[in-house]
Structure formats: structure tokens, C-alpha cells
C-alpha positions in Angstrom: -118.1 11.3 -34.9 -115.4 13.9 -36.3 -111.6 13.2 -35.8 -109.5 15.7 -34.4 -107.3 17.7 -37.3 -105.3 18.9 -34.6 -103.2 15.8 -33.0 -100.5 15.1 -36.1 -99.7 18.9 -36.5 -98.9 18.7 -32.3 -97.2 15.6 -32.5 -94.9 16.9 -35.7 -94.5 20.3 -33.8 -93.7 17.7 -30.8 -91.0 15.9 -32.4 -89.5 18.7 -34.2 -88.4 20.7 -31.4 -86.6 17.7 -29.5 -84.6 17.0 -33.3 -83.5 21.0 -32.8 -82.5 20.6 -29.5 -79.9 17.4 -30.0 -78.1 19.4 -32.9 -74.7 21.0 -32.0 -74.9 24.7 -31.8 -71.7 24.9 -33.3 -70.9 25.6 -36.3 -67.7 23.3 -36.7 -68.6 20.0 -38.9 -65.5 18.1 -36.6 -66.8 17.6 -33.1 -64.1 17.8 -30.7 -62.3 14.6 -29.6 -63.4 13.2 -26.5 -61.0 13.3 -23.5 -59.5 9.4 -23.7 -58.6 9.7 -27.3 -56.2 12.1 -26.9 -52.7 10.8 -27.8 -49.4 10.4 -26.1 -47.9 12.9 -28.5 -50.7 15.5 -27.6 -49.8 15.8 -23.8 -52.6 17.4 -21.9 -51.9 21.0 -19.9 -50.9 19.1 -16.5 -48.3 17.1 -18.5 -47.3 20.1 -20.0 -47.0 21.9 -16.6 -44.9 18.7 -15.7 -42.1 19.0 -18.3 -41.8 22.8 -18.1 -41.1 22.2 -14.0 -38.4 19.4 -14.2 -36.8 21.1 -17.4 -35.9 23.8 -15.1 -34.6 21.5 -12.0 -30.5 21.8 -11.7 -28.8 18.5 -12.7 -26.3 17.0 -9.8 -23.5 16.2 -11.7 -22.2 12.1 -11.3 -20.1 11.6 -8.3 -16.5 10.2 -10.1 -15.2 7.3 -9.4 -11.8 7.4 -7.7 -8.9 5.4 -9.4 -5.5 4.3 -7.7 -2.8 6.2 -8.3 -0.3 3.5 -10.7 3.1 3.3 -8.9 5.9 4.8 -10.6 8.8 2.7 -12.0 11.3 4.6 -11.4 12.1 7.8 -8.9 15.3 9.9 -9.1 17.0 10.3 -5.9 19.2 13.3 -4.7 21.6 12.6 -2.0 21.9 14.8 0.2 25.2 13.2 1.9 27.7 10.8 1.8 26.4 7.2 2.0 27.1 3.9 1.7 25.0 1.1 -0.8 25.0 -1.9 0.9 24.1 -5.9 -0.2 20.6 -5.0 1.7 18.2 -2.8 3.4 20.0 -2.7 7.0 23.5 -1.3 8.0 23.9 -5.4 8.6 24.6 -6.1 5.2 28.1 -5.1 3.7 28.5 -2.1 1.3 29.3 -2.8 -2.3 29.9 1.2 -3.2 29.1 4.5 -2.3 27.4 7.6 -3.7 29.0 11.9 -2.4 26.1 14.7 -1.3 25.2 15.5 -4.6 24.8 12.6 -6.9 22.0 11.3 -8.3 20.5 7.5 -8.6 17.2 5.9 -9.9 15.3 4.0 -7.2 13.7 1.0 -8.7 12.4 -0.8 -5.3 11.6 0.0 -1.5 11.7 -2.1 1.9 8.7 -2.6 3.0 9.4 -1.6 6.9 10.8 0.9 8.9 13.4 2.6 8.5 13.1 3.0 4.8 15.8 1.9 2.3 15.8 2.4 -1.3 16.5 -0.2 -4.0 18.4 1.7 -6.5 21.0 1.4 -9.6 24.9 1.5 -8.9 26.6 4.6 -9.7 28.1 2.5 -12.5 24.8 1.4 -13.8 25.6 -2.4 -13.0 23.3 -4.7 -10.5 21.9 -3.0 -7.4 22.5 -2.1 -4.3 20.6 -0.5 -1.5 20.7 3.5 0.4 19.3 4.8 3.6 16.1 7.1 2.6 17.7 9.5 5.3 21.1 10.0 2.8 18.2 11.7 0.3 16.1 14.5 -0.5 12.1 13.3 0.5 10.3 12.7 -2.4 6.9 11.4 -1.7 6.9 9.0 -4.9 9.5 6.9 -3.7 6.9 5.7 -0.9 5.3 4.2 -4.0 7.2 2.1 -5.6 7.1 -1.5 -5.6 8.5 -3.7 -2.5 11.8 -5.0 -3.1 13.0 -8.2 -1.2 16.6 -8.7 -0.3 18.3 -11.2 -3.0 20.0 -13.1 -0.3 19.3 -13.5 3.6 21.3 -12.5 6.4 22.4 -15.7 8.5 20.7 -16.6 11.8 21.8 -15.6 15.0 23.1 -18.5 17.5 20.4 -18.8 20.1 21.4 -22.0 21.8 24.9 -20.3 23.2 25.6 -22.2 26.4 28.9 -21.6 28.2 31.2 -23.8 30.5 32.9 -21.7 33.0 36.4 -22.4 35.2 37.7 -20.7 37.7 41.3 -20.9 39.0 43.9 -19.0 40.4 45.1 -16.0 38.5 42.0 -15.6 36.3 39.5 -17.6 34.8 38.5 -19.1 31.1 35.0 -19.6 30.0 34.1 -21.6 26.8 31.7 -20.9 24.4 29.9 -23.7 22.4 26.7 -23.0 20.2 24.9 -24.7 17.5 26.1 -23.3 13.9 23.2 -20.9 12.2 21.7 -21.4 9.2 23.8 -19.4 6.2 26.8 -18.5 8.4 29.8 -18.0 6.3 31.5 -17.7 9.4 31.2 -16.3 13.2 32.7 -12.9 15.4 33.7 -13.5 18.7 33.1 -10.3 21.4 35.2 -9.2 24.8 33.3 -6.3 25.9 31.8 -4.7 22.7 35.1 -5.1 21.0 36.1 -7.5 18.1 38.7 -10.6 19.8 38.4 -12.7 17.6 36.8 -14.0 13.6 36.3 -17.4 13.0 36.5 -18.4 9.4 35.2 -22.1 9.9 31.1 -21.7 9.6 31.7 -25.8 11.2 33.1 -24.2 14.1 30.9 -24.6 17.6 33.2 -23.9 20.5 35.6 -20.7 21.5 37.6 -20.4 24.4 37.8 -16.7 26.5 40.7 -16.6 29.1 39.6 -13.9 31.5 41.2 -12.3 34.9 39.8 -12.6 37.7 37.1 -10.6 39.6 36.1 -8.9 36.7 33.1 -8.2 35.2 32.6 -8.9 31.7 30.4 -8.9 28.7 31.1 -12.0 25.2 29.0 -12.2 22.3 29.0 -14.0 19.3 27.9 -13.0 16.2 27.4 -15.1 12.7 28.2 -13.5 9.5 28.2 -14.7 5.5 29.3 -12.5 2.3 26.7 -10.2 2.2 26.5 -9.4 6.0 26.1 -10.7 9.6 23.1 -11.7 12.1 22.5 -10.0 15.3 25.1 -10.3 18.3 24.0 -13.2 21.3 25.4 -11.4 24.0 26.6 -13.0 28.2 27.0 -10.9 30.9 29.0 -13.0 33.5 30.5 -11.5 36.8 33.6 -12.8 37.0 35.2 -15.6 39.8 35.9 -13.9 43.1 
């Protein structure tokens, strides 16, 4: 029996056709890189897209931060009219000097209440004293400086004022007695609203008021020290018939 000559030349014409069709049709000996080697230094067109859009976005500029304002040290004042500097901030404490419309002084302090006073230099640039914020021009910095407290206190007013009252022919006499307040120098006595009588004796608890009769009046007593007095405890009484 004959063999067929014709099955290796179809099997080599076979496998010779499928080696042609596997080889690139390129002609480029570096086949390109497949997609997940790609680096992160060789963004792809969607990254590129990316960065082209947010390079382009307006920046919002950082919100600052607010700071408190420091308070000043000093202020300049400019009175505006006459005024008294007093041992305090209140028209209760005694004035040490005084300052024309005009002059100038450096506030160093404030009260810390209403009505402002000022805490500011003597005219003679010795020690302290204190001006109404009303004698000035307004300047707004002066509502910043730093709270001053008065050096020395003003003394306590009596509260426990009791009185024994007499009546007799003629007129009648009432006496005062109270319990002496803490830092009182010394104590006013009152007849209505006016100034009878000042006891120098801060020891003192007793005063005797002769009055006429079938009158209506008004006493007070009032407790003072160096620097300036409390507030007045005042008695309305009637009078004997």
C-alpha cells in the first residue's frame, strides 16, 4: 500500500498560517504597555481632564481670625469745662484739685459702672485723682482702659437709726441714737435738707434735735471720713400736735 505524499506539505501549510496570524502587524519592535502598568507619573486622559478642571476652580480665600483689640494705657482727655478731681469716682468723695475748659490730662483707669469717671494724672503730675467723663470731650478709647478701683472706701451709712421722741409744751425734742459705721471719720447731722450740725467724734451714737411744735419735719444723718461721706439715713416725723 502507497502512503500519501500529500499530508506533511498540508499539515506544514497548516501550521504556518496560524504562526502568521499571532505576529503583530506592526511594525514597532516595543509593544505598547498594557493598561495597569502605567505609572502614577503618566496620568491617564481622565486624570488629566481632572487637574485641568480644579486648576481652573476660584480659591475662597481663609476666613481671618479676629483678635481683641489690646486696651490702651493711656488716653488724653480734653475738658471741655470746669471740673473738680475728687478722692473717687462719685461727687461723694472730696476733691483734691481741679482742672479749667481747656486743659488736658492722661486717663490711666475707668469705673467700671455708670456714670463714668476717669482715673487720671493731677494737673501737677503727682498721685491721682478722679473726673466726671461728662467734664470731657468723648473719646471712645477711654471706654477701654483698664478698671480702676477706689484706693480707699467711702464709710457706711447708719442703718439702725432709731429715735426717742418727747413731746411738751412749747415744742418738742427728738433724739437720735444709731450704731457708728464702719470707716466713719465722723457724722453730719440734717434739719430739713440743711447742715445743723458736724460731729467730729466717729464714737459718737446719740444727737439731740429740739423742734417746735406742730411742725413737720425731715433729720438725717450722714457718716463721713477724709476722703468723703456715705449716703444720708433720712426721718420724716410729723411733729406733736
Amino acid at each position: 500500500m502507497h502512503r500519501n505524499s500529500r499530508t506533511p506539505t498540508l499539515l506544514l501549510t497548516t501550521l504556518l498560517i496560524a504562526i502568521s496570524s499571532c505576529a503583530p502587524i506592526s511594525g514597532d519592535d516595543n509593544p505598547a504597555l498594557p493598561e495597569a502598568e502605567l505609572t502614577a507619573d503618566e496620568p491617564t486622559e481622565t486624570a488629566v481632564a481632572t487637574s485641568t478642571s480644579s486648576a481652573i476652580t476660584p480659591k475662597v480665600p481663609p476666613t481671618a481670625t479676629p483678635t481683641d483689640t489690646p486696651a490702651p494705657q493711656v488716653v488724653d482727655l480734653l475738658f471741655t469745662k470746669n471740673a473738680f478731681c475728687r478722692r473717687g469716682p462719685s461727687t461723694k468723695y472730696f476733691d483734691v484739685g481741679s482742672f479749667s475748659q481747656g486743659d488736658t490730662a492722661q486717663a490711666e483707669g475707668r469705673n467700671d459702672i455708670d456714670p463714668r469717671w476717669l482715673y487720671v494724672r493731677m494737673s501737677n503730675g503727682e498721685g491721682h485723682c478722679w473726673v466726671s467723663a461728662t467734664t470731657v470731650q468723648p473719646n471712645p478709647e477711654a471706654d477701654l482702659l483698664p478698671v480702676q478701683q477706689p484706693q480707699v472706701l467711702l464709710p457706711q451709712t447708719p442703718s439702725d437709726i432709731y429715735v426717742d421722741r418727747i413731746c411738751k409744751q412749747g415744742g418738742f425734742a427728738v433724739t437720735l441714737n444709731w450704731t457708728p459705721a464702719w470707716e466713719a471719720d465722723g457724722y453730719y447731722v440734717y434739719l430739713n435738707e440743711e447742715l445743723i450740725q458736724d460731729i467730729t467724734n466717729p464714737g459718737q451714737t446719740s444727737y439731740v434735735i429740739k423742734l417746735p411744735m406742730n411742725q413737720p419735719v425731715s433729720y438725717a444723718l450722714q457718716a463721713y471720713n477724709h476722703i468723703g461721706y456715705g449716703e444720708q439715713n433720712i426721718i420724716y416725723d410729723a411733729g406733736c400736735p
